[in-house]
C-alpha positions as CSV (number, residue, x, y, z in Angstrom):
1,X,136.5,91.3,32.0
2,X,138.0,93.7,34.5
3,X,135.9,97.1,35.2
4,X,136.7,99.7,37.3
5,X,135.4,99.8,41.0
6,X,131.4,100.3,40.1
7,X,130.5,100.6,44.0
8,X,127.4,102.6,44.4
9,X,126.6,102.1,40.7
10,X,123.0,101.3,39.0
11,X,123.5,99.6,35.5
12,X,120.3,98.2,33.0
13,X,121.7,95.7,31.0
14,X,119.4,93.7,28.4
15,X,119.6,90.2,27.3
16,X,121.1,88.9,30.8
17,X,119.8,85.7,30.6
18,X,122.8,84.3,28.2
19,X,125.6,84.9,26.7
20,X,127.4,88.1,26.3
21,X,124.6,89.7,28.2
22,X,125.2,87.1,31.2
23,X,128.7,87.8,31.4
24,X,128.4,91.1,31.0
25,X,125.9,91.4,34.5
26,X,128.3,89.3,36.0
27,X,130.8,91.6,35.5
28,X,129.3,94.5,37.1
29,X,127.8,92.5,39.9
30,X,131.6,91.6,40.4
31,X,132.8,95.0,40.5
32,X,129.8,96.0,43.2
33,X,127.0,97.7,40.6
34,X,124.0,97.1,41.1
35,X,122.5,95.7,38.1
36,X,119.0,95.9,36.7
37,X,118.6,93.1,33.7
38,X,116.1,92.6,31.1
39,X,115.2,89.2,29.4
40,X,112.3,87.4,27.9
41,X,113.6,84.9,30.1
42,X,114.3,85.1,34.3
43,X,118.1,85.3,35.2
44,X,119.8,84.9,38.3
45,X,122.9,86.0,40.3
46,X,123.9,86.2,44.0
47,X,124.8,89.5,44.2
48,X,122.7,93.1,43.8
49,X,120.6,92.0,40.9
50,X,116.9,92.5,39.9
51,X,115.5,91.1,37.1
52,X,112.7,92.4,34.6
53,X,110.8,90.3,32.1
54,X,110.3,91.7,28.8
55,X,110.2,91.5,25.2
56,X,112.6,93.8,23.5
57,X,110.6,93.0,20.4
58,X,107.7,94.5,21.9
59,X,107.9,98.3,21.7
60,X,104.7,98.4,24.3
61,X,106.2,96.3,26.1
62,X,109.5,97.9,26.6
63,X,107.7,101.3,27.7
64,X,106.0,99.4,30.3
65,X,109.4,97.5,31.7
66,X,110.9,101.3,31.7
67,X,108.2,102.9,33.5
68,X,108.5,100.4,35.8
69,X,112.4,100.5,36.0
70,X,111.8,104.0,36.5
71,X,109.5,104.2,39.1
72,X,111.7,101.5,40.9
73,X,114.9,102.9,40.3
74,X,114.7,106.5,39.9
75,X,118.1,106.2,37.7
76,X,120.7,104.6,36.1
77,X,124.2,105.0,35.7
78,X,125.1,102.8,32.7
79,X,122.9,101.5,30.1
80,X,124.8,98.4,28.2
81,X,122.1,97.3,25.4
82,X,123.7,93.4,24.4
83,X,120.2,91.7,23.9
84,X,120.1,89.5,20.6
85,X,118.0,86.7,19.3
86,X,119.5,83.2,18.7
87,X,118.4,81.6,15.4
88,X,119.0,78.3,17.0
Protein backbone atom coordinates (compact mmCIF):
# COMPACT_ATOMS: atom_id res chain seq x y z
CA UNK A 1 0.00 0.00 0.00
CA UNK A 2 1.50 3.42 -0.95
CA UNK A 3 0.44 6.51 1.36
CA UNK A 4 1.37 9.82 1.00
CA UNK A 5 4.56 11.27 2.86
CA UNK A 6 2.92 10.96 6.64
CA UNK A 7 6.22 12.66 8.17
CA UNK A 8 5.39 14.33 11.42
CA UNK A 9 2.19 12.35 11.57
CA UNK A 10 0.39 10.58 14.78
CA UNK A 11 -2.00 7.68 13.65
CA UNK A 12 -4.13 5.10 16.39
CA UNK A 13 -4.71 2.12 14.54
CA UNK A 14 -6.53 -0.98 16.33
CA UNK A 15 -6.08 -4.54 15.82
CA UNK A 16 -2.14 -4.16 14.86
CA UNK A 17 -1.23 -7.27 15.97
CA UNK A 18 -2.47 -9.24 12.59
CA UNK A 19 -3.65 -8.96 9.59
CA UNK A 20 -5.09 -6.06 7.85
CA UNK A 21 -4.35 -4.11 11.01
CA UNK A 22 -0.51 -5.22 10.85
CA UNK A 23 -0.17 -4.15 7.42
CA UNK A 24 -1.93 -1.34 7.78
CA UNK A 25 0.82 0.03 10.88
CA UNK A 26 3.32 -1.02 8.63
CA UNK A 27 2.26 1.07 6.17
CA UNK A 28 2.35 4.24 8.00
CA UNK A 29 5.49 3.38 9.90
CA UNK A 30 6.84 3.18 6.23
CA UNK A 31 5.65 6.44 5.19
CA UNK A 32 7.26 8.10 8.60
CA UNK A 33 3.89 8.31 10.98
CA UNK A 34 4.15 7.70 13.96
CA UNK A 35 1.87 5.11 14.94
CA UNK A 36 0.00 4.33 18.19
CA UNK A 37 -1.62 0.53 17.94
CA UNK A 38 -4.04 -1.21 20.04
CA UNK A 39 -4.31 -5.09 20.46
CA UNK A 40 -5.33 -7.58 23.00
CA UNK A 41 -2.11 -8.89 21.97
CA UNK A 42 1.62 -7.00 22.00
CA UNK A 43 2.88 -5.98 18.44
CA UNK A 44 6.05 -4.96 17.21
CA UNK A 45 7.85 -2.84 14.56
CA UNK A 46 11.21 -1.17 14.18
CA UNK A 47 10.24 2.02 13.41
CA UNK A 48 8.06 4.94 15.59
CA UNK A 49 5.60 2.54 17.09
CA UNK A 50 4.04 2.32 20.67
CA UNK A 51 1.86 -0.23 21.49
CA UNK A 52 -1.24 -0.37 23.92
CA UNK A 53 -2.91 -3.46 25.33
CA UNK A 54 -6.60 -3.58 25.32
CA UNK A 55 -9.74 -5.19 24.76
CA UNK A 56 -11.90 -3.49 22.25
CA UNK A 57 -14.65 -5.58 23.63
CA UNK A 58 -14.30 -3.99 26.86
CA UNK A 59 -15.96 -0.52 26.73
CA UNK A 60 -14.09 0.20 30.37
CA UNK A 61 -11.41 -0.82 29.04
CA UNK A 62 -11.15 1.16 26.01
CA UNK A 63 -11.82 4.59 28.08
CA UNK A 64 -8.91 3.66 30.11
CA UNK A 65 -6.45 2.87 26.89
CA UNK A 66 -7.75 6.45 25.51
CA UNK A 67 -7.21 8.38 28.57
CA UNK A 68 -4.05 7.04 28.55
CA UNK A 69 -3.36 7.55 24.71
CA UNK A 70 -4.44 10.93 25.56
CA UNK A 71 -2.44 11.93 28.30
CA UNK A 72 0.57 10.38 26.32
CA UNK A 73 -0.07 11.70 23.05
CA UNK A 74 -1.95 14.85 23.39
CA UNK A 75 -3.39 14.07 19.65
CA UNK A 76 -3.84 12.22 16.74
CA UNK A 77 -3.89 12.71 13.25
CA UNK A 78 -5.60 9.61 11.77
CA UNK A 79 -7.69 7.24 13.46
CA UNK A 80 -7.87 3.79 11.21
CA UNK A 81 -10.30 1.44 13.33
CA UNK A 82 -9.45 -2.31 11.41
CA UNK A 83 -9.66 -4.49 14.76
CA UNK A 84 -11.75 -7.78 14.24
CA UNK A 85 -12.07 -11.01 15.96
CA UNK A 86 -11.02 -14.34 14.28
CA UNK A 87 -13.44 -17.27 14.75
CA UNK A 88 -10.61 -19.49 14.32
Amino acid sequence: MRLPDLAGRRALITGTADGIGRATAAAFIEQGAEVWGIDVRPATFAGAYHHLTCDLGDAAAIAACIAELASRTGHLDHLVNVAGIDPK
